[in-house]
N, C-alpha and C positions, 0 to 999 in steps of 0.2 A: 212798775208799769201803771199807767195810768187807764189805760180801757183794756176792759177783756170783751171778747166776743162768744157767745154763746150759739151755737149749732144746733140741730139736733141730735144728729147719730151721725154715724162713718156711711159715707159713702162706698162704691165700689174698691178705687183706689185708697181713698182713704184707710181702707181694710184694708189691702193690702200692705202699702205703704207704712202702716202703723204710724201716720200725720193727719190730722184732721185739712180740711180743704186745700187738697191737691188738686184736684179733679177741676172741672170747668168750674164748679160755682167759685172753686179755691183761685181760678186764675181772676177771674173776675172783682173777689174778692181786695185782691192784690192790687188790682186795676182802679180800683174804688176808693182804698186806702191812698193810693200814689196821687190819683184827685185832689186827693185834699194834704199832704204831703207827708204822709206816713210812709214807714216801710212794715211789713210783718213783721220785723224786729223789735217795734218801737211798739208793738200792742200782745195781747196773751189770746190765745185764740183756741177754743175749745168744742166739743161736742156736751148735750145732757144726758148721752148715753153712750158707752164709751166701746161697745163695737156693734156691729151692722145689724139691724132687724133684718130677719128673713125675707126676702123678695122686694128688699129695699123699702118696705113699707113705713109709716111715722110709728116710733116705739105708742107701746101703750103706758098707761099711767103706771102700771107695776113696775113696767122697764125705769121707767122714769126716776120709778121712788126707790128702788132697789141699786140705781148711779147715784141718787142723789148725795149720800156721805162723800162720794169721791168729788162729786162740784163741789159741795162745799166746801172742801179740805183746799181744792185750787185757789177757791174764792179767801180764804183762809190765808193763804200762803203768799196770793200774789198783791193782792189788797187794793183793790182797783177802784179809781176814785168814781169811774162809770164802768157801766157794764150794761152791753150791750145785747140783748135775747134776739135772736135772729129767729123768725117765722112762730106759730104757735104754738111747735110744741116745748121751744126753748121759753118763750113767753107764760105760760103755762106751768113750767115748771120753780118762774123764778118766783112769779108772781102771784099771786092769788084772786084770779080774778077768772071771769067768764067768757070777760072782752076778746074779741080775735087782733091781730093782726092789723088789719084794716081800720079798726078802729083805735089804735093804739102806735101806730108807727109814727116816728118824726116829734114824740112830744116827750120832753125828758121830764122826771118824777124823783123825788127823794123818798130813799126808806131809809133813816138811819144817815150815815154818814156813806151812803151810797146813791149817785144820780143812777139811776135805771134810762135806758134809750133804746127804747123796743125799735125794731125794722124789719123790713120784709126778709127774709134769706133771700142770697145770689142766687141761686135754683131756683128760684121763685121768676128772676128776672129774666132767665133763660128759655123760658116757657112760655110767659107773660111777657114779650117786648117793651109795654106799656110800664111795665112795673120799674124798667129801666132808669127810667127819669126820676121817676118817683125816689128809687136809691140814691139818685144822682144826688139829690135836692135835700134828703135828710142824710144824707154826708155831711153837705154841705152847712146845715142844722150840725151834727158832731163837732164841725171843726170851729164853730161859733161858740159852741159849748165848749169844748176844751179850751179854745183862747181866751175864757173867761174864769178860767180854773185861776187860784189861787198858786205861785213856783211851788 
């Protein structure tokens, strides 16, 4: 697979379900990918902590560091030519930086033989109407980057 998407934590459903973005940001998600003409199949899609912080809060850095062998083993396994950090605590954890979010979405970056494409999370957009577009547009940004990938 050629993009992975990086989450933060499981949502409600998502706990449940034992799938990472089911729930609304997951339909949206979906929505978003179809945009640009993807299907969830055609990408790997994950959390940076792999079940639900208490009161659905953002994990803390320990959570973080304490998932992080299991990202990396995905990241590992599925070898993805970008990867994508969805909001900042995915951002955060990939990258090492201070920067948020807002300063960092829509601009792709190379570490290694990896394009990094930080973006806001779907939940972000659900809350945030405005942030809507904003996803819309650094889609649209991924699917220029992918068309530019090398077969």
């Amino acid at each position: 697979m050629k993009v992975m998407f990086v989450g933060e934590a499981p949502g409600e459903q998502e706990d449940v379900q034992g799938r990472p973005f089911v729930g609304a940001a997951g339909k949206l998600l979906t929505e978003l990918l179809a945009s640009i003409g993807l299907r969830r199949t055609d990408v790997y899609i994950t959390n940076v902590v792999k079940c639900r912080p208490p009161n659905n809060r953002p994990p803390r850095k320990d959570e973080r560091n304490a998932c992080r062998p299991y990202l990396d083993r995905q990241i590992l396994l599925i070898s993805p030519r970008i990867i994508c950090p969805m909001g900042n605590s995915a951002i955060h954890s990939l990258i090492e930086t201070e920067k948020t979010v807002t300063d960092l979405h829509g601009v792709p970056f190379e570490v290694g033989k990896v394009t990094y494409f930080p973006m806001y999370h779907p939940a972000a957009a659900l809350y945030t109407f405005q942030l809507r577009k904003t996803l819309e547009e650094d889609f649209k940004k991924l699917k220029a980057l992918l068309d530019s990938l090398p077969a």
